[in-house]
C-alpha positions as CSV (number, residue, x, y, z in Angstrom):
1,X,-35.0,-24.7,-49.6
2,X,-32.3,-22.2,-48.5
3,X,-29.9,-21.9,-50.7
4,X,-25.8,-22.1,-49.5
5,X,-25.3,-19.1,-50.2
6,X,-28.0,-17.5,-47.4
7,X,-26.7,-20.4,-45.0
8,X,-23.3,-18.8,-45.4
9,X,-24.4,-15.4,-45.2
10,X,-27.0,-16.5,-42.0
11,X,-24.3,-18.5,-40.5
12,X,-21.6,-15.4,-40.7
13,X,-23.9,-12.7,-39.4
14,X,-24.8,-15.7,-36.3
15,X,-20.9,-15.5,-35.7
16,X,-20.7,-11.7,-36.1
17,X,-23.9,-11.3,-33.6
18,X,-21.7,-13.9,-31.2
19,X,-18.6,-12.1,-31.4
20,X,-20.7,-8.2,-31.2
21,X,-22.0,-9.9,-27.7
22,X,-19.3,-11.3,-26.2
23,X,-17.3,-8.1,-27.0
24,X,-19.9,-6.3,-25.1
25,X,-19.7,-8.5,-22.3
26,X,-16.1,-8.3,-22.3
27,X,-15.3,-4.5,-22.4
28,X,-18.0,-4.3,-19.5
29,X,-16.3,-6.2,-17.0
30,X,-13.0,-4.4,-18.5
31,X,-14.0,-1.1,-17.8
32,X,-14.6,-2.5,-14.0
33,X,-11.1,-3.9,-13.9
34,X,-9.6,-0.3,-15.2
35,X,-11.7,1.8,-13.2
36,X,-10.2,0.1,-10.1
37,X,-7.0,-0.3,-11.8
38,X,-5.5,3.0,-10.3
39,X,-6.2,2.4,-6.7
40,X,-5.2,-1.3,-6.8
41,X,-1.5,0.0,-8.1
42,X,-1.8,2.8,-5.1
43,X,-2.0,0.1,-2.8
44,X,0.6,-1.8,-4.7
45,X,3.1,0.8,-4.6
46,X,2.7,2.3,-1.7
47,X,2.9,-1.0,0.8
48,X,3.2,-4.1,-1.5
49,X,4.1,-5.9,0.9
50,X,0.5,-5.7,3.1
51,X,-2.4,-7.8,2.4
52,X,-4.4,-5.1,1.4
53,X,-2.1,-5.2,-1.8
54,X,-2.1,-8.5,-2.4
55,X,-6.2,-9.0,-2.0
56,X,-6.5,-5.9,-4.6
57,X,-4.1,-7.1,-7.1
58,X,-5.8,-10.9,-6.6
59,X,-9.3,-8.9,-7.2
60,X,-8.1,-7.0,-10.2
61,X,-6.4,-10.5,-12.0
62,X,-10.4,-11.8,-11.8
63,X,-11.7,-8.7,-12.8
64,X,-9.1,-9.0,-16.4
65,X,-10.0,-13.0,-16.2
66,X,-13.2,-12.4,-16.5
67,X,-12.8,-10.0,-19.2
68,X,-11.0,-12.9,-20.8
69,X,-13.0,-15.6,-20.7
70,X,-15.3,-14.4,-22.7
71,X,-13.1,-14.1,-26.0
72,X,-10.5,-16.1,-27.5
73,X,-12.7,-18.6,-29.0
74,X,-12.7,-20.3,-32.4
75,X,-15.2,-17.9,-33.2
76,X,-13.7,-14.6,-31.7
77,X,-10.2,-16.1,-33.6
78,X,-11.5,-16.5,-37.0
79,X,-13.3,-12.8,-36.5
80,X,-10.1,-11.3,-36.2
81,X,-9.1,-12.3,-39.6
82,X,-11.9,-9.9,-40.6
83,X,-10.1,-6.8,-42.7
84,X,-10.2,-3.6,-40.1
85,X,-12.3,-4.6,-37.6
86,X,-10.5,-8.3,-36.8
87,X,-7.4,-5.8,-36.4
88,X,-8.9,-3.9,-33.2
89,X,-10.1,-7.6,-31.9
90,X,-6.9,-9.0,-32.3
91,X,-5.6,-5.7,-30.1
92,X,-8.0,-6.0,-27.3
93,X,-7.6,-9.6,-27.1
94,X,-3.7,-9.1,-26.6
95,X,-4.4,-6.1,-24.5
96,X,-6.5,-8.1,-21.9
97,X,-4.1,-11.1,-22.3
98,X,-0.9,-9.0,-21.4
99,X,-2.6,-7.0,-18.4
100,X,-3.8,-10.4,-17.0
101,X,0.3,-11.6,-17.4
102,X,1.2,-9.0,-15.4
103,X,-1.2,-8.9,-12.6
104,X,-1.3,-12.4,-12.5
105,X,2.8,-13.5,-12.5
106,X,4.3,-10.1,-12.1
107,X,2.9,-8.5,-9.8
108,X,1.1,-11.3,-7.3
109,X,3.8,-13.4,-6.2
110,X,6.1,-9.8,-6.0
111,X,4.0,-8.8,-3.1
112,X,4.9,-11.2,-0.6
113,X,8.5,-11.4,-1.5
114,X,8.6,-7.6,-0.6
115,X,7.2,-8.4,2.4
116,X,10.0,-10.9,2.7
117,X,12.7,-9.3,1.4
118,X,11.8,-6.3,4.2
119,X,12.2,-8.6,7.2
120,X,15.4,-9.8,6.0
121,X,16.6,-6.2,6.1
122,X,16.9,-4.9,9.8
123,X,16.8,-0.9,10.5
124,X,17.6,-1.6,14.0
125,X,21.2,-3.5,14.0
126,X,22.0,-2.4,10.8
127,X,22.5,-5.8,9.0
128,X,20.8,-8.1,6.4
129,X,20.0,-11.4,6.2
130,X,21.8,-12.7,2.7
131,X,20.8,-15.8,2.5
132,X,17.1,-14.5,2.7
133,X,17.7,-12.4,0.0
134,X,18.9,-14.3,-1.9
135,X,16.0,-16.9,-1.9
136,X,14.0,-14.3,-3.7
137,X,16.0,-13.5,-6.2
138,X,14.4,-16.1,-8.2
139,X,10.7,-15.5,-7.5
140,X,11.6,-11.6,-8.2
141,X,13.7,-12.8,-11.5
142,X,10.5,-14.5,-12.7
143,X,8.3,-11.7,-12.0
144,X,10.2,-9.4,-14.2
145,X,10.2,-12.1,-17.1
146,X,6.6,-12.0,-16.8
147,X,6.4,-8.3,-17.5
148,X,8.9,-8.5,-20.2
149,X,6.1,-10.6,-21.7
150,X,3.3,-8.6,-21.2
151,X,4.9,-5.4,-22.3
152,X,5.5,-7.9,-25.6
153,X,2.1,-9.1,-26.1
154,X,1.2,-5.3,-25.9
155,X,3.8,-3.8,-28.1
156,X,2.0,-6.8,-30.4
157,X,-1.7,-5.2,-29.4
158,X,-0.6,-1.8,-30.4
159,X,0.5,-3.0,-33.9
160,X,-1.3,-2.3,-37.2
161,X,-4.3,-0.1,-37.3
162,X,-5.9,-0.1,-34.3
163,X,-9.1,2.8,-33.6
164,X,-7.6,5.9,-32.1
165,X,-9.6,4.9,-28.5
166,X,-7.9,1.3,-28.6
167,X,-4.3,2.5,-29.3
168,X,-4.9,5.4,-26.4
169,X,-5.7,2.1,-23.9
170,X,-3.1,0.2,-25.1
171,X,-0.1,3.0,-24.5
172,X,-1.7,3.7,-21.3
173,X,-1.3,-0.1,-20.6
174,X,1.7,-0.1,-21.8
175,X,3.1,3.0,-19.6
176,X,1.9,1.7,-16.7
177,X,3.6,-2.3,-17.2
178,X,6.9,-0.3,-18.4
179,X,7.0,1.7,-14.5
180,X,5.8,-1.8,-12.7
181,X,8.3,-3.5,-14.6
182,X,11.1,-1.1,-14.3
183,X,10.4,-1.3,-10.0
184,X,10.2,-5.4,-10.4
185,X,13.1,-5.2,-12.1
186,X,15.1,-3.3,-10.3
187,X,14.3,-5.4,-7.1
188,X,15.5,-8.4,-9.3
189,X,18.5,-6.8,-9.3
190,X,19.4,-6.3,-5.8
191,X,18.1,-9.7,-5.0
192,X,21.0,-10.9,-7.1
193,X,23.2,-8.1,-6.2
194,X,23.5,-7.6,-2.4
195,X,24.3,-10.8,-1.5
196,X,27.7,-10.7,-2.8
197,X,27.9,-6.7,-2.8
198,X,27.6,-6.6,1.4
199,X,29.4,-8.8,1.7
200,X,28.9,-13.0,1.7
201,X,31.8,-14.4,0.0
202,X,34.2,-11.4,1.3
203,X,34.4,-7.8,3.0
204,X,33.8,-5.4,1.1
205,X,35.4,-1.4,1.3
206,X,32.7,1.4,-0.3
207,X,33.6,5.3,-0.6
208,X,30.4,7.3,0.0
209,X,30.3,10.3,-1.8
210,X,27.7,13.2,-0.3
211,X,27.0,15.5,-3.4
212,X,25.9,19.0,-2.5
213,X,23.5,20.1,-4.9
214,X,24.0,23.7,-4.3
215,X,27.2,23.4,-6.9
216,X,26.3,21.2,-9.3
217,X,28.0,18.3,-10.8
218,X,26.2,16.4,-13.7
219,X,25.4,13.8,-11.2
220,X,23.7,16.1,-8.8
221,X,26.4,18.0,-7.1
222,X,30.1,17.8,-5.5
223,X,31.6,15.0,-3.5
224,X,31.2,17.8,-0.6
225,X,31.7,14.7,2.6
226,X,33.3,11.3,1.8
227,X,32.7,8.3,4.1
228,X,33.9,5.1,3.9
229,X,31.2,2.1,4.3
230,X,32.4,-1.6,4.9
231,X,30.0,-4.6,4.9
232,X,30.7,-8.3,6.1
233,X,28.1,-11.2,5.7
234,X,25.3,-8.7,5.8
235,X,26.3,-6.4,8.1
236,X,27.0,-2.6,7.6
237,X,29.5,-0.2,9.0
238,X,30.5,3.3,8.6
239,X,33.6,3.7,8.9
240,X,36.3,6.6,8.7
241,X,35.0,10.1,7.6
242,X,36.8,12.1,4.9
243,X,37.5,15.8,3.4
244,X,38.1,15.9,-0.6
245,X,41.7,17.5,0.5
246,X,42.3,14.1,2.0
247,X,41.9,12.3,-1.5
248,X,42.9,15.3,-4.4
249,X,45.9,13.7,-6.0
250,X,49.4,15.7,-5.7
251,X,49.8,14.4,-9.4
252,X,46.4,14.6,-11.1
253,X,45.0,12.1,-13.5
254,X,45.3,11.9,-17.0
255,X,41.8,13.1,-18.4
256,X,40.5,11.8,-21.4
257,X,40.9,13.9,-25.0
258,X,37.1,15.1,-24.4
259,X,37.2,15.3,-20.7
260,X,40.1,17.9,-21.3
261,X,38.6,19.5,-24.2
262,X,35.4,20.2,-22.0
263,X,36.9,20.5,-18.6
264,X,40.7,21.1,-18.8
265,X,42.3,18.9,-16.5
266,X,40.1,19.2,-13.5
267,X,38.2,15.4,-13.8
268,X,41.9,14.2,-12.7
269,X,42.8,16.9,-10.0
270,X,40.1,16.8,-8.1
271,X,37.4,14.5,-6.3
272,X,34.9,17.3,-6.3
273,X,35.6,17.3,-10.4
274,X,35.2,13.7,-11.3
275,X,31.7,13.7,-12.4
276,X,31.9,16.8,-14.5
277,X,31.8,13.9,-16.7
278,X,28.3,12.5,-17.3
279,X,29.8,9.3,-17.4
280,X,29.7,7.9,-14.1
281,X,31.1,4.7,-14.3
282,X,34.5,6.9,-15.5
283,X,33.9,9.5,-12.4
284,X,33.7,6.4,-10.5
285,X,36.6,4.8,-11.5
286,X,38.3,8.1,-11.1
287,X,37.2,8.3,-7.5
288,X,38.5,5.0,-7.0
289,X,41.6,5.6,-8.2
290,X,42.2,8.6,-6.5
291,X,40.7,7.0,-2.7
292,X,43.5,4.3,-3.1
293,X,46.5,6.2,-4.0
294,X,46.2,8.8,-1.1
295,X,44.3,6.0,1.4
296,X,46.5,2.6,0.4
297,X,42.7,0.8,0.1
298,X,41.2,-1.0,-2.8
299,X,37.5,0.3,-3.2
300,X,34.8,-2.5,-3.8
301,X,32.4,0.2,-5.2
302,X,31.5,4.4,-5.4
303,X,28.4,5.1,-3.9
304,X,27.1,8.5,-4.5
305,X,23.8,10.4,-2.9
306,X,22.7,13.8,-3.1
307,X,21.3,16.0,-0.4
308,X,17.9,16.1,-1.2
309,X,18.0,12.3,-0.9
310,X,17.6,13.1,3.0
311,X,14.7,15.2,2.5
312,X,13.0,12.0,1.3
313,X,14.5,9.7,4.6
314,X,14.0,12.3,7.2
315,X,9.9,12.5,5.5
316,X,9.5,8.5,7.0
317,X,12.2,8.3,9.7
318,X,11.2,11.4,11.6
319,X,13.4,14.8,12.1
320,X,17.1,14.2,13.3
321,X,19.3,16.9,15.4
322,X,22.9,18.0,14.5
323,X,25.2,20.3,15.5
324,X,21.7,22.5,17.2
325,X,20.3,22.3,13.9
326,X,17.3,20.7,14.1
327,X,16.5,18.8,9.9
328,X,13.2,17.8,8.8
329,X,12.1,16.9,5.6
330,X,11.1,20.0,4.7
331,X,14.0,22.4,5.6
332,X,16.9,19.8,5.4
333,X,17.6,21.0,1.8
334,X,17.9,24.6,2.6
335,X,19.7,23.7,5.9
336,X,22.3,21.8,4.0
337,X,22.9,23.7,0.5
338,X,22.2,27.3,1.8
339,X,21.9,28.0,6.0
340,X,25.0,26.0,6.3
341,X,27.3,28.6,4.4
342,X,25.1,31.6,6.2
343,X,25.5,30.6,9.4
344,X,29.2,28.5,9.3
345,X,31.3,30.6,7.2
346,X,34.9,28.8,8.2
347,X,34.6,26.0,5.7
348,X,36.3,23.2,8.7
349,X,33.3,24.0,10.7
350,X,31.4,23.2,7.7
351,X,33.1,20.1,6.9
352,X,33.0,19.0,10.4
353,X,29.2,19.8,10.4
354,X,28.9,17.4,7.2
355,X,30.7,14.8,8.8
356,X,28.4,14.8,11.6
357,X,25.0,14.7,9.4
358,X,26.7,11.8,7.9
359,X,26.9,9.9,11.0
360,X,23.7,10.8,12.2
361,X,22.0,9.6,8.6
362,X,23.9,6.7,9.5
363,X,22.4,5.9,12.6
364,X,19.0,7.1,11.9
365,X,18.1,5.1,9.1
366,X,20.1,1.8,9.8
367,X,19.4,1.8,13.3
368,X,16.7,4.0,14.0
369,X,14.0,1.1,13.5
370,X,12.3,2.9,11.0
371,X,9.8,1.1,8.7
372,X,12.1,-1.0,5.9
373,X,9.5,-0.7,3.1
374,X,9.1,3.5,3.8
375,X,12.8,3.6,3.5
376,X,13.1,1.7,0.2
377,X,10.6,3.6,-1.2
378,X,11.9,6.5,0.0
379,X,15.5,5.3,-1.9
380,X,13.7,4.1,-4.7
381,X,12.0,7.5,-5.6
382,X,15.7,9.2,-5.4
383,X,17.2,6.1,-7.4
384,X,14.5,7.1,-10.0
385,X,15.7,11.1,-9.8
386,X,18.6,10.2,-10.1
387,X,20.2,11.2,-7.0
388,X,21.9,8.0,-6.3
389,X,24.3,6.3,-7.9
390,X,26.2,2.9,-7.8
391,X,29.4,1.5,-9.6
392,X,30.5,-2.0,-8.7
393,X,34.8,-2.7,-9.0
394,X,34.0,-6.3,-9.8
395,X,32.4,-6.4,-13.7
396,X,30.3,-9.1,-13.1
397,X,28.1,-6.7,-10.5
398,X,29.0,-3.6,-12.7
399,X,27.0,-5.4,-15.5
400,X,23.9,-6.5,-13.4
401,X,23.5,-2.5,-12.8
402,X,24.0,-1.3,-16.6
403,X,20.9,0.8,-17.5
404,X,19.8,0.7,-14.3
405,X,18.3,4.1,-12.4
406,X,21.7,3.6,-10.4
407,X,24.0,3.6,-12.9
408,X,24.5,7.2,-13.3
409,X,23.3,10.0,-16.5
410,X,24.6,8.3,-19.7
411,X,23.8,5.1,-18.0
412,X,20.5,6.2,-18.0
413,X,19.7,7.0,-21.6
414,X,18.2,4.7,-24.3
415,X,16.7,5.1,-27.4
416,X,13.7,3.6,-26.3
417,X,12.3,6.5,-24.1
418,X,14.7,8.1,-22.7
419,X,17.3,9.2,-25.8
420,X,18.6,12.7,-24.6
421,X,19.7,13.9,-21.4
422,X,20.1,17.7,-19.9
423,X,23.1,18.0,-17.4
424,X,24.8,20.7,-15.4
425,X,28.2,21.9,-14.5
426,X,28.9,24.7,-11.8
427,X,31.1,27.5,-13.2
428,X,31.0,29.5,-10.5
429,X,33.2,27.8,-8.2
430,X,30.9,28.4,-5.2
431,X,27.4,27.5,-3.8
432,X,24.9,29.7,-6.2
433,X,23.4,26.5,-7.9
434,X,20.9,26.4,-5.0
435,X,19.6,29.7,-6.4
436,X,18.8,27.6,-9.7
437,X,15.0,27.4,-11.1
438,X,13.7,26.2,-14.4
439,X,12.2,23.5,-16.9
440,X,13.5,21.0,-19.4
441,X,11.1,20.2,-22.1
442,X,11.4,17.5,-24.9
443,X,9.4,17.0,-28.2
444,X,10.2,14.6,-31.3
445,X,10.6,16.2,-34.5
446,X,8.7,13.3,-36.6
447,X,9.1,12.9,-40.5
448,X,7.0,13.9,-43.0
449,X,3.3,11.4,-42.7
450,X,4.4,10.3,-39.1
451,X,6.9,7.9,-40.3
452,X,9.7,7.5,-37.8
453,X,11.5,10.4,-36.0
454,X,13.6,12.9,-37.6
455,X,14.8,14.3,-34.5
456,X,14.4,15.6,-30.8
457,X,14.4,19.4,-30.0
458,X,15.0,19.8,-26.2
459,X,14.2,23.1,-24.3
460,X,16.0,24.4,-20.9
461,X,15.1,27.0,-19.4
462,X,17.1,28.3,-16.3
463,X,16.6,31.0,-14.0
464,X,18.7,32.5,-11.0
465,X,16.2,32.9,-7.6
466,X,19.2,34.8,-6.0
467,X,18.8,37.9,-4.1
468,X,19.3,41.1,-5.7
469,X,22.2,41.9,-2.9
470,X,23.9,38.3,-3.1
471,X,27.1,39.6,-4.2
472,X,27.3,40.7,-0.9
473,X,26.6,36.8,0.7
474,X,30.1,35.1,2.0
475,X,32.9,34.1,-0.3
476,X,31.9,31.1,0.1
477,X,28.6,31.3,-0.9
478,X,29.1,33.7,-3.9
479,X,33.4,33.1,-5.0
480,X,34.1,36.2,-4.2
481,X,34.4,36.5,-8.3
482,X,37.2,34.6,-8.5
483,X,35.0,33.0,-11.6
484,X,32.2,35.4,-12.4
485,X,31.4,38.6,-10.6
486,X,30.0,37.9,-6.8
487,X,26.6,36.8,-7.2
488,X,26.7,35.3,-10.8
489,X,25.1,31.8,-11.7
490,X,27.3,30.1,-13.9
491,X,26.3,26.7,-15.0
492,X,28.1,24.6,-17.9
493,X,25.2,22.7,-19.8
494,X,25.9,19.7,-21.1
495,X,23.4,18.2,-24.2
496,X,23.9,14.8,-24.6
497,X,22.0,11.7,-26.8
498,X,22.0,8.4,-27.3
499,X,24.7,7.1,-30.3
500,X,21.8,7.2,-32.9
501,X,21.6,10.6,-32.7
502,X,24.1,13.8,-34.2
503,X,23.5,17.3,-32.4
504,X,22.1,19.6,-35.1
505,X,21.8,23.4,-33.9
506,X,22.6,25.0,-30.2
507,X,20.8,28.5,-29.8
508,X,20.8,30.5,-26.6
509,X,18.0,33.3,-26.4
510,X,17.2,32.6,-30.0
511,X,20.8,32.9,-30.8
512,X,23.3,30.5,-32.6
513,X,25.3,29.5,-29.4
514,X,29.3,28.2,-29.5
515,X,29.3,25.1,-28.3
516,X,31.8,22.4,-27.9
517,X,31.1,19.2,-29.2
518,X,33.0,15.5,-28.4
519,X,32.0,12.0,-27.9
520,X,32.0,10.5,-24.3
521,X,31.4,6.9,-24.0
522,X,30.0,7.0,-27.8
523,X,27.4,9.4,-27.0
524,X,27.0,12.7,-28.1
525,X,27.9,15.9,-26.3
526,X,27.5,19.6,-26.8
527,X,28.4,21.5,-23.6
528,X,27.3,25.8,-23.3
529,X,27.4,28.0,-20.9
530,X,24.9,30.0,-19.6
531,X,25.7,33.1,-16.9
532,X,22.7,34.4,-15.4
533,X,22.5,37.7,-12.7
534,X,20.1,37.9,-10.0
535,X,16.5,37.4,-11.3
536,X,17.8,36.9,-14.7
537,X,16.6,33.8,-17.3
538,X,18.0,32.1,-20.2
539,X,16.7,29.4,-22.7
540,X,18.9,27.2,-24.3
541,X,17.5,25.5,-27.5
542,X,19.3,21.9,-28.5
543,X,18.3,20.1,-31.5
544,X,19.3,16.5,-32.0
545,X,19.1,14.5,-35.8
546,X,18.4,11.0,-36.5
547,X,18.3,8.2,-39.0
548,X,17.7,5.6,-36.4
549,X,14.0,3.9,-37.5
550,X,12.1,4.1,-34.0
551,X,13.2,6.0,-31.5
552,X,10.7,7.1,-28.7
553,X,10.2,9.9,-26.2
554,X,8.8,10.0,-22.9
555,X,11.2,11.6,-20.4
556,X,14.2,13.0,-20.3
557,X,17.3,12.4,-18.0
558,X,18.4,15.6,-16.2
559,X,20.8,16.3,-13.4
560,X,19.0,16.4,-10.2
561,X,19.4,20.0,-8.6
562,X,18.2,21.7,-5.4
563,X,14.9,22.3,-6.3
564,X,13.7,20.0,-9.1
565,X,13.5,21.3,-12.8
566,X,9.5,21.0,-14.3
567,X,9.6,18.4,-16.8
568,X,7.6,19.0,-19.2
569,X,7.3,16.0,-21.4
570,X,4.5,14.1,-23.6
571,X,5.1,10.4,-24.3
572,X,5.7,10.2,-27.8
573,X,6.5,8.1,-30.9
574,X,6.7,8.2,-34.9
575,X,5.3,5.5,-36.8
């Protein structure tokens, strides 16, 4: 007779052999669901709204079911209380558990509410309809509780000590949920915001701000053109079109004690100068302030878009004609940062030409009858850039866009992800930012074993493309030298973290740099400048200190300029 002893041991290895299969069985019809993984999110993201999307997202949720069914049980549950190994089952369980979560609530019923939302938005008369919107702000709402889950369940999965190829899968899984949700999201948001924002309950007064890239601003560039934008129950208008001499204060604005020590007195003086601060929601206000003293009007909101952003319209609207200029996607940013000051060098003619691609952007994309879901994309890649901007007057919409992709470059940081930020200040005073090339790396300096960070360095590099004879380019173009000598780059950076972290050391070429260092909306700032001659480079080396006990790294926030910096970051953690 067998003693208990061997019908414990035979009875455990029976369970082990169960769970070995099933795990088998499992990662197979896993490995399915992840090889087909990235063309199902293609679809996904490139028309959600078509069935295509919704049949492979409906194909990959019973690809991970399926994966799923197989473990769990009372079995597979008491394995994972197994030293080591029970560990990495526990992790795959939770792995396949969140991915199904957000296939199957987030990203399912977000589809069709895309396709939805897109009707209700006409690019033909220019209007939306509110009360469609706002039925999916619930359905959208949900969707982005249900990837707030899953990126739980898998911040659970990656816990403990978890094989080197498991944890790999899990951060990938992770990634990929963190960019859906931050998309879902941000739909979520303007479900619940434009209803009110354009317009439902009462009119609302915007100023649109074009920034021109080629003299940089820490948002992207100077408020070059200034429109204003009304919108009644859903319908859009553009209204008067403006010059920053029509809104420069005759008494300038008291700047802050940092704005000042960084940037004299300009922030207050000047529309072109309010976002020399990287706090937006301050350059808004600023803005604001200064529209309704010279104009008499209350502003609802600041809205503020770059240059470039028209690149990215023009690529699914179709080229648009101005002025005998004739802008596609591909030369509208040299046409508007560069050729403009080449070929009009009176500066009315070039306001007047502004004014004129203003309208016509207008009309092209509201009324053009251009696909809706193209041109949301289109937005949503800038939003993501950073080359547009919102701030709301009324809090309660100023708080739905807090941390948002819209709400400007401190508004952007956080500790998880995205803790330091690079931005740039023309010192110049002309158009040679255009001329601007470089990168903007970011690595965590982690303690000793791994254990939480010690700090980030962060590496710019910047060089000036200008010609060798640009001195000689239009006043305009170069200033003359009233800064620098003709055909200088100056640029003002400006280094800047989250709270949790001090600013350590500042080098320039390997150097020990003089910086200035303040506090702007509690974060960090050490501002240097860097002037660079034609074909000349400069690195500028930042290093930032921490005692916070998890901060993580996977991007950095960076002022969007003419041609985009290379980022050149690696998703990164300690401990």
């Amino acid at each position: 007779m067998l003693g208990w002893a061997t019908v414990i041991a035979v009875a455990l290895i029976g369970c082990l052999a169960w769970v070995g299969v099933h795990a088998t069985l499992s990662l197979s019809r896993m490995a399915e669901a992840r090889s087909s993984a990235p063309s199902v999110i293609a679809a996904f993201s490139s028309d959600p709204a078509s069935g295509t999307a919704t049949a492979a997202l409906r194909a990959l949720k019973q690809r991970l079911d399926s994966a799923g069914s197989v473990i769990g049980d009372p079995l597979w549950m008491a394995a994972e209380g197994i030293p080591v190994a029970g560990e990495n089952l526990r992790s795959y369980r939770l792995t396949v558990e969140g991915l199904s979560d957000a296939v199957g609530n987030g990203l399912i019923p977000v589809a069709p509410a895309i396709g939805r939302l897109s009707s209700a938005l006409s690019l033909t008369s220019g209007s939306v309809d509110l009360g469609a919107v706002s039925a999916e702000a619930v359905t959208l709402s949900r969707a982005t509780a249900a990837l707030d889950t899953s990126l739980t369940t898998l911040a659970e999965a990656s816990a403990g000590g978890v094989i080197e190829p498991l944890a790999a899968a899990t951060t990938q899984a992770q990634t990929l949920v963190e960019e859906l949700r931050g998309g879902v999201g941000g739909l979520a948001t303007a479900a619940r915001l434009l209803p009110s924002a354009l317009g439902s309950d009462a009119p609302r007064r915007y100023g649109l701000l074009f920034a021109n890239n080629a003299e940089l601003r820490t948002t992207g560039g100077i408020a070059g053109a200034l429109s204003e934008l009304t919108a009644d129950h859903g319908t859009v208008a553009l209204g008067r079109q403006l010059t920053p001499t029509d809104l420069n204060p005759s008494e300038p604005f008291e700047p802050t004690p940092s704005e000042r020590a960084l940037f004299g007195t300009r922030t207050g003086a000047y529309v072109q100068d309010v976002d020399l601060t990287p706090d937006f929601a301050r350059a808004a206000e600023l803005a604001a302030a200064m529209w309704q003293r010279s104009q008499g009007e209350a502003l609802d909101g600041i809205i503020r878009v770059d240059a470039v952003t028209l690149s990215g319209l023009l690529r699914e609207t179709g080229p648009m004609s101005v002025g005998g200029v004739t802008l596609t996607a591909d030369n509208a940013t040299e046409q508007l940062l560069n050729a403009v000051y080449l070929r009009l060098p009176d500066p009315a003619a070039q306001d007047a030409f502004f004014a004129d691609v203003t309208r016509a952007v207008y009309d092209k994309v509201l009324h053009g009858g251009s696909s809706t879901t193209a041109v949301l994309r289109a937005l949503g890649v800038s939003a993501e850039q950073g080359r547009l901007s919102l701030w709301m007057a009324e809090p309660a919409l100023r708080k739905e866009l807090e941390g948002s992709a819209l709400s400007g470059p401190l508004g952007r940081l956080a500790e998880a992800g995205s803790p330091v930020g690079v931005y740039f200040n023309d010192g110049t005073g002309a158009k040679m930012s255009y001329y601007l090339r470089g990168s903007i790396g970011a690595e965590l300096v982690c303690r000793a074993g791994g254990r939480g960070a010690a700090g980030i360095r962060v590496t710019t590099r910047l060089t000036s493309t200008a010609p060798a004879n640009s001195a000689d380019g239009p006043w305009y173009l170069t200033g003359g030298g009233s800064f620098v000598p003709a055909g200088t780059v100056r640029t003002q950076l400006l280094l800047a973290g989250v709270p949790a972290l001090q600013l350590d050391t500042v080098t320039v070429d390997g150097k020990p740099a003089e910086v200035a260092t303040v506090a702007i909306a509690g974060h960090p700032i050490a501002a240097v400048t860097v002037d660079l001659l034609p074909g000349a480079s400069a690195t500028v080396v930042g290093s930032f200190a921490t005692s916070a006990p998890r901060i993580s790294l996977d991007r950095v926030i960076a002022t969007p300029t003419a041609t985009p910096l290379q980022l050149q970051v690696s998703p990164q953690s300690c401990g």
